[in-house]
Every structure is written in structure tokens, then in C-alpha cells.
C-alpha positions in Angstrom: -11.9 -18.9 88.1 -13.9 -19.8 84.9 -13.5 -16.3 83.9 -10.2 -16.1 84.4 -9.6 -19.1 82.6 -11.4 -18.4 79.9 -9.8 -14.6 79.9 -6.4 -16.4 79.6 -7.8 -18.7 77.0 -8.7 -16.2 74.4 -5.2 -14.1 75.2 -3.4 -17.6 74.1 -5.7 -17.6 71.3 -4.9 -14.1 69.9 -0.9 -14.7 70.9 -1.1 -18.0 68.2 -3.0 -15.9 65.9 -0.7 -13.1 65.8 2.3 -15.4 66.1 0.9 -17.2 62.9 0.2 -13.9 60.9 4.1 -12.6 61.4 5.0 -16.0 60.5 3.0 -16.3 57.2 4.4 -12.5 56.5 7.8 -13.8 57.2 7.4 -16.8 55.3 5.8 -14.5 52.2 8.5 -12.0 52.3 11.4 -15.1 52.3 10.1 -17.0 49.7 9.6 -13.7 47.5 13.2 -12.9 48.2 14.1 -16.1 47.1 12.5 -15.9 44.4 13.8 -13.0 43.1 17.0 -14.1 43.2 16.4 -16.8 41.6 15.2 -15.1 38.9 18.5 -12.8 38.9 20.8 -15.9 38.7 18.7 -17.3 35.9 15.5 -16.2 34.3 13.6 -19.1 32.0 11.1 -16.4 30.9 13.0 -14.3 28.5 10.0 -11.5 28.7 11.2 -8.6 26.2 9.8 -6.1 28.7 11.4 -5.1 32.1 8.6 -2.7 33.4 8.5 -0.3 30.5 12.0 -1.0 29.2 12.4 -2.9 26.3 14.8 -6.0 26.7 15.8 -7.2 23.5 17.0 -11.1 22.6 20.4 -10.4 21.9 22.8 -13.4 20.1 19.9 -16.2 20.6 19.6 -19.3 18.6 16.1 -20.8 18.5 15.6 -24.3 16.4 11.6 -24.8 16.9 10.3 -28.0 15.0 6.5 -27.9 13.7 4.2 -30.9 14.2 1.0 -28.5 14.5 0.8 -26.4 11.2 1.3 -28.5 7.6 1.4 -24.9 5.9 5.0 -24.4 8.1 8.0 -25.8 7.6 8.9 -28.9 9.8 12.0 -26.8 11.3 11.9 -23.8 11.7 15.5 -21.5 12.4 15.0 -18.1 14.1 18.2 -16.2 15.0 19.1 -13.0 16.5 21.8 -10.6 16.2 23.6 -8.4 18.6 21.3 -5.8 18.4 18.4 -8.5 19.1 17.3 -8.0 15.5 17.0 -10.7 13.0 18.8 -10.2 9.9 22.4 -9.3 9.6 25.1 -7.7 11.6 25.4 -4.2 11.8 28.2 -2.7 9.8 31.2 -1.0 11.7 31.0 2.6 12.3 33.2 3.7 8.8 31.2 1.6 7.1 27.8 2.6 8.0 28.2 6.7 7.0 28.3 5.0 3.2 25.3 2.3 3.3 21.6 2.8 3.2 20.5 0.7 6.9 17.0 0.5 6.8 15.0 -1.3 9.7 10.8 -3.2 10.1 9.4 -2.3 13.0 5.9 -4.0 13.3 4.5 -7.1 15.1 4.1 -10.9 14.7 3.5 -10.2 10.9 6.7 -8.5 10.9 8.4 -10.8 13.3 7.6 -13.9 10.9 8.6 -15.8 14.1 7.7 -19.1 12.6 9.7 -18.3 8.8 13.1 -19.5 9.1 15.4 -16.1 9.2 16.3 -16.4 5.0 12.5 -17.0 4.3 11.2 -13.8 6.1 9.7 -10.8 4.0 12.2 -8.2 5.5 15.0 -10.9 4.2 13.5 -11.2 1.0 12.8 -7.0 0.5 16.4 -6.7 1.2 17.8 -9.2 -1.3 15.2 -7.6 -3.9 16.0 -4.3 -3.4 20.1 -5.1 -2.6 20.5 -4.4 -7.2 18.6 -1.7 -7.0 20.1 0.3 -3.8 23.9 0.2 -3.3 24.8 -0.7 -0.4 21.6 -1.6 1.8 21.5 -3.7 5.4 18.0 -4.2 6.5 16.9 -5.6 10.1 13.9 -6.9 11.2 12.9 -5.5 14.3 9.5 -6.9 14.7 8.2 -8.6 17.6 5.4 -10.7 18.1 2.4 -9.6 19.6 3.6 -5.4 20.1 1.0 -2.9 18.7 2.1 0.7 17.9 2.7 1.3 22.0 5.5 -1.1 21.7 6.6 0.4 18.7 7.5 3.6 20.1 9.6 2.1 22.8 11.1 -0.3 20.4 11.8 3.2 17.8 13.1 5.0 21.0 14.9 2.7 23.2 16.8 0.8 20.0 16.5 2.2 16.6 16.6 5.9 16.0 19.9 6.1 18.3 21.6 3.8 15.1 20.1 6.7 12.7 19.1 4.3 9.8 18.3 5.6 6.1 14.7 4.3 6.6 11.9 2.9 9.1 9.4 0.4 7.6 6.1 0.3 10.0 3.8 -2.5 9.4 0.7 -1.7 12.0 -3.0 -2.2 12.4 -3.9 -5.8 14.0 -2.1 -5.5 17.5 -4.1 -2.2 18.0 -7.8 -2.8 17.4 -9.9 -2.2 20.0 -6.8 -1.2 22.1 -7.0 1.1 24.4 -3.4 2.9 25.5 -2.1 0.8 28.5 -0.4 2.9 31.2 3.0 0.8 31.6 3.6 1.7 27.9 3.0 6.1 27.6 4.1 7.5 31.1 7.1 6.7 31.3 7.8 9.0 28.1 6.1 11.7 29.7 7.5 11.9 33.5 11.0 10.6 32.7 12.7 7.0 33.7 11.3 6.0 37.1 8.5 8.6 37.2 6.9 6.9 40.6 7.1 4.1 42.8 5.2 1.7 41.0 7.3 2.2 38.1 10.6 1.9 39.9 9.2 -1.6 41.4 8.3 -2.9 38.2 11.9 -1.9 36.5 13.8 -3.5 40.0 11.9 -6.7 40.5 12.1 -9.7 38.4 8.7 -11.2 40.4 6.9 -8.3 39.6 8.0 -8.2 36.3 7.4 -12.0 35.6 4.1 -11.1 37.0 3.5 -8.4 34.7 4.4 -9.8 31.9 2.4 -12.9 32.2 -0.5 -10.8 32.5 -0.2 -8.6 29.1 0.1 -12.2 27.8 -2.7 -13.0 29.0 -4.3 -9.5 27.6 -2.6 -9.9 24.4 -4.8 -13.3 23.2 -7.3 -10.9 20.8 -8.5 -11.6 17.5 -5.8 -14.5 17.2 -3.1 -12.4 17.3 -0.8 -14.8 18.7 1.1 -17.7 16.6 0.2 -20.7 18.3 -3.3 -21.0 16.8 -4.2 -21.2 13.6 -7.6 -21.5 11.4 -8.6 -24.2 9.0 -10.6 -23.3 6.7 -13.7 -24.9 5.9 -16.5 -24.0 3.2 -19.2 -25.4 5.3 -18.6 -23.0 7.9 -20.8 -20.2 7.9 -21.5 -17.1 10.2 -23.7 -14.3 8.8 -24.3 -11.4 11.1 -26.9 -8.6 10.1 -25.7 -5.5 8.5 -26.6 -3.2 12.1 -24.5 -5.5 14.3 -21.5 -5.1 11.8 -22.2 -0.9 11.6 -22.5 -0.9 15.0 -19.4 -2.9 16.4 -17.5 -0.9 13.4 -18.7 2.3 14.8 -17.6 1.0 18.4 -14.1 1.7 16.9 -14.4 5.3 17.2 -12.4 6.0 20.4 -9.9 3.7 19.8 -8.8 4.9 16.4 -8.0 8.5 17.9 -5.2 7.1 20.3 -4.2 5.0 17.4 -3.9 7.9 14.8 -2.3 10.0 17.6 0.5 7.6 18.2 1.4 6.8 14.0 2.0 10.7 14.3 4.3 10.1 17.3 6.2 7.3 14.7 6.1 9.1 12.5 7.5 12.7 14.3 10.1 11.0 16.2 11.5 9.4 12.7 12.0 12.7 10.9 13.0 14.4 14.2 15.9 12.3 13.6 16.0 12.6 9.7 14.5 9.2 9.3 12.6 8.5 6.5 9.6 6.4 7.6 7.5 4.3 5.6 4.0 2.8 6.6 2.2 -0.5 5.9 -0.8 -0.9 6.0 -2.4 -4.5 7.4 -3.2 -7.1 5.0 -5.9 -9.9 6.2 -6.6 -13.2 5.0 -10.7 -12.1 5.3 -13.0 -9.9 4.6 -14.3 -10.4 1.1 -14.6 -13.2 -2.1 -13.8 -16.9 -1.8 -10.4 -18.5 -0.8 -8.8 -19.9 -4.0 -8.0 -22.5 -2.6 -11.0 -23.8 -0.6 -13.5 -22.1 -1.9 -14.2 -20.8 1.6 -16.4 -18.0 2.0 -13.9 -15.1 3.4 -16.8 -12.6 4.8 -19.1 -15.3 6.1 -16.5 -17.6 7.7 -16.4 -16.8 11.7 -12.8 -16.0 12.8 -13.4 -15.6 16.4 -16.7 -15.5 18.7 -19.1 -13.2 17.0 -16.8 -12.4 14.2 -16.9 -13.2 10.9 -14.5 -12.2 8.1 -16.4 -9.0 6.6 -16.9 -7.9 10.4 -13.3 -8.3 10.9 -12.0 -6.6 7.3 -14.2 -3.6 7.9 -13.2 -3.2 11.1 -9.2 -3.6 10.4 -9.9 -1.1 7.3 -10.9 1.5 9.9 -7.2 1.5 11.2 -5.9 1.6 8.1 -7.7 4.7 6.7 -5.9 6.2 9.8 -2.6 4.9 8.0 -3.7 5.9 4.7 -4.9 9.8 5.8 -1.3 10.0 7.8 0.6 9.2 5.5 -1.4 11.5 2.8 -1.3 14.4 5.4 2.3 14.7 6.1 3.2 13.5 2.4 4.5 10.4 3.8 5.4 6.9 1.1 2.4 4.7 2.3 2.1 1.3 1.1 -1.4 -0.2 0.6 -0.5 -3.4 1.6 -3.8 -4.7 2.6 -4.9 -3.8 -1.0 -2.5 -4.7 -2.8 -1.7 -8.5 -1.1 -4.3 -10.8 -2.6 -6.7 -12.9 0.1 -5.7 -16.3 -0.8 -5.0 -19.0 2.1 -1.4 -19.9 0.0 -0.1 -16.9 1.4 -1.5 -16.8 4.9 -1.3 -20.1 7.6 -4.0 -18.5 9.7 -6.0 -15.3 9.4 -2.8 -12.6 9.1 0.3 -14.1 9.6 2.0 -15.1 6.4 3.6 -18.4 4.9 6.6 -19.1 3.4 4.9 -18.0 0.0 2.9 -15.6 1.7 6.4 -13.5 2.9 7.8 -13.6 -0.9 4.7 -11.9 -2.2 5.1 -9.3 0.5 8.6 -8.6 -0.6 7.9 -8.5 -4.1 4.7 -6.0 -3.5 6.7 -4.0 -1.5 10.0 -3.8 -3.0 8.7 -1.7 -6.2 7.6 1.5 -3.8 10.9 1.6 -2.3 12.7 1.3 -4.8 10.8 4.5 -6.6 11.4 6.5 -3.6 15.3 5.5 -4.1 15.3 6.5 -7.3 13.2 9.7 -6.2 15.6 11.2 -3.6 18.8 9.9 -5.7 18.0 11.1 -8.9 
């Protein structure tokens, strides 16, 4: 009888057991469904990616008021048009045939997501150059935090279709030490939903909220992102020896080719469409001299963990030599940027994204290139 007892004892046990595993699979598979309705109805998020499409903010509004960075501007006004662009809207159809569109494709530095929309170098190019070029419209399509795989989506799925006169690229920080990330190049190669994971990822709102939150989470490199920022202090002081800075620079090697193959990619996709593209290269707040106006040290001050500011200009300089040979080999206007904008902490409110002053001196370094090439083709 014991036996039999105990028999029937462990057959109840492994009836709750199972009854308890459909349940909690039941109860996962409800509450996931809810979920992603929820997130149908109304999605808090506003993620720019949906899988490997690119969701743009369209007609958005944002009022953001700064109590963190005294080099910003207490409120700040960042608006989008209906082409989820900042700047102005497009002109109609009859209209466009006679202007010169031109559009910035680059990240945060692009962006200028904390510059108020009339304070923004792309805003400030265009009202330079607007004597000088009849007719121009220029758009900022920069986004915070894309690198050169986002670009290509962002050139593909939203710019080359509107055929504008000219493509500004301003690259080089969101891609270092970047290796190419899967959701961002297959897609282009198989076609729109080349498997099953794909097709999930571009259906579900929970697996792309999921997604999404982790590339945030792999986006936070070198201070890429606009919610820090670095004060700068003369006391502060990391020296690193000259074999750990040839060595780490080395270490860029592999990274640099996928880089330099996908500029070509920008850069073949633009003329494909007879787009003239013009590249950037990345400006940096360190690498070299003292700050005018601390006097801090810009090569020995440490930006990030093992970093200092010569480790991280040499570095930076490695993707832009890939900019500057580009450009030289398929006699492409390259603009030397990170020469040409002078490391001085008035123009920069952390280690590369600019300030108010900082976005007018891009303009005005910029503005004389284009203008030449202009003048070059309309001669």
C-alpha cells in the first residue's frame, strides 16, 4: 500500500508540475500579447529603428530645458519636419526641378540634438551659403548616435529617392572600434525580410523595444552619447607610454577596412543616383596643445577609462585618413574638418559635440568649400 501510495504521490507531483509549466507558458504568451498591443496602440519609445527599417520622427515638437550643461542653452527647441528632418519643408514638386536641395547625413554631431533648430551648423551653412547659391534648401538628417551603418539605411530608405543636389557626410566617432552589426548589412544583401528572425524583429513591437534597448546599451562608447559631458580640469592628468598608444592605435586595423569599405558604399550609391557627395571629416575637442580656455592639457587629460586625449586623436585620425584617401581616390570634395576646426573648449560642451559657438565656426569653415565647388560646376 505504501508503494502504491507513494507511486500515486509522485504522479500528483508531476501532474502540478506540468500543470504549472503550461500555465507559466500560458501566462508568458498572454502577457507578451498584451504587451504588444499595447505597444501598437501607443509606443512611449519612439526608437528610430523597426528591425532594420528606419522610422523617422516625422512633425515632432520637442522643448527640452537644460539644468545639467552651463555651456547649453537653458531651453533648448528641436523640431522636425515631415520628412523627419530638421530644417525646412521640402519644396513642392515644380519647385524642386529649379532649387539646389542639399541634405547632412552624420550622427549626434550632425544631429546637434541639444542646439535649438536656428542655431544648428547645417542651419547656419545654409543661411551662409543661401547669397552665394540661388535657390538652396538644406535638411539635417543627422541622428544621434548612427555610425556609417545607419547612414546607409538613412541614404537608402529616405534621401536618394528625393534626388537632392548634394549629400554632406560628417563620419568617424560612431564607428571606431565598430565592428559591422548584422541587423544593419543583411538586409541589403538578401532583400526585405530575408529570414525569420528578420521578419520577427520588423513585426513585433516587444522584440523591437527589446532590440533597440540593447544597441543603446552598445552604443554608450567613447561618450558618444549627449547626456554626459566633460569638465575640464588642468589638474587632471593621464599619461600612457608611447607602446600602449601604438599598440591600441594599431588594434584599429580591422575595423578601418569595414569602415573604408562602407564610405565607398556612401559614396557609390550617391553618384549612382547623380548625387554629389561631400565628406567631413571628424573634428575632436583632444588630441593635442592646451585648451584656451583652461589651460587644460588636451593629450594628457583622460576622456574615458584608459584613454587620454592624444590616445583618442590618433586613434580618430586613423578613420579619417580613410576619409581623406576616399575622397582623394575617387576625386571626391573632402573637407578636413578635424584640421581645419580649432581644439578650444568654446566650441565643444564635451569631447565632440559642438556648442552654440562651436556650430557657427563649423558653418563658416565649411561654407567656403561649397561654395567653390558651386562656383566650379556653374561656371
Amino acid at each position: 500500500m505504501m508503494g502504491s501510495d507513494n507511486k500515486d504521490n509522485t504522479r500528483h507531483g508531476k501532474g502540478r508540475w506540468r500543470k504549472r509549466l503550461i500555465y507559466g507558458v500560458y501566462l508568458s504568451i498572454m502577457v507578451l500579447l498584451m504587451l504588444e498591443l499595447a505597444l501598437r496602440i501607443y509606443n512611449p519609445f519612439h526608437f528610430r529603428l523597426k528591425g532594420d527599417h528606419l522610422l523617422l520622427p516625422v512633425d515632432q515638437r520637442e522643448t527640452i530645458v537644460n539644468r545639467i550643461n552651463p555651456k547649453l542653452d537653458p531651453v533648448i527647441f528641436n523640431s522636425r519636419n515631415s520628412l523627419g528632418f530638421r530644417g525646412p519643408e521640402p519644396p513642392g514638386p515644380s519647385e524642386w526641378a529649379k532649387m539646389h536641395p542639399v541634405i547632412t547625413i552624420g550622427g549626434s554631431t550632425t544631429e546637434c540634438h541639444f542646439l535649438s533648430d536656428s542655431l544648428t551648423w547645417p542651419y547656419l551653412l545654409e543661411r551662409r551659403l543661401s547669397d552665394s547659391i540661388p535657390g538652396i534648401w538644406l535638411d539635417n538628417a543627422g541622428l544621434d548616435g548612427q555610425s556609417t551603418f545607419g547612414h546607409i539605411v538613412m541614404l537608402n530608405d529616405h534621401v536618394k529617392q528625393l534626388r537632392p543636389w548634394m549629400v554632406i557626410f560628417l563620419t568617424g566617432i560612431n564607428d571606431m572600434e565598430t565592428d559591422q552589426p548584422s541587423f544593419h548589412d543583411k538586409l541589403y544583401e538578401r532583400g526585405a525580410y530575408p529570414d525569420l528572425k528578420h521578419w520577427l524583429f520588423n513585426n513585433s513591437e516587444v522584440l523591437n523595444l527589446g532590440l533597440n534597448l540593447w544597441r543603446a546599451a552598445r552604443a554608450r562608447r567613447f561618450n558618444n552619447t549627449t547626456d554626459r559631458m566633460i569638465a575640464l580640469d588642468p589638474s587632471r592628468r593621464l599619461l600612457l607610454p608611447d607602446s600602449a598608444i601604438r599598440a591600441r592605435v594599431a588594434a584599429q586595423d580591422p575595423y578601418l577596412a569595414g569602415y573604408k569599405a562602407r564610405l565607398n558604399r556612401l559614396a557609390d550609391t550617391c553618384l549612382a543616383w547623380k548625387i554629389r557627395p561631400v565628406f567631413v571629416t571628424q573634428p575632436d575637442l583632444f588630441g593635442f596643445g592646451r585648451d584656451p580656455v583652461t589651460g587644460t592639457d588636451l593629450a594628457a587629460f583622460p576622456v574615458d577609462d584608459g584613454v587620454n586625449g592624444r590616445l583618442l586623436w590618433e586613434m580618430l585620425e586613423r578613420y579619417n585618413d580613410v576619409v581623406r584617401k576616399m575622397c582623394a581616390d575617387k576625386g571626391l570634395l573632402m573637407i578636413d574638418l578635424a584640421r581645419l576646426m580649432p581644439k578650444n573648449s568654446l566650441y565643444f560642451y564635451d569631447m565632440s559635440h559642438f556648442t552654440n559657438a562651436g556650430a557657427a565656426e563649423v558653418a563658416g569653415l565649411l561654407a567656403p568649400a561649397i561654395d567653390s565647388m558651386f562656383r566650379a560646376v556653374y561656371r
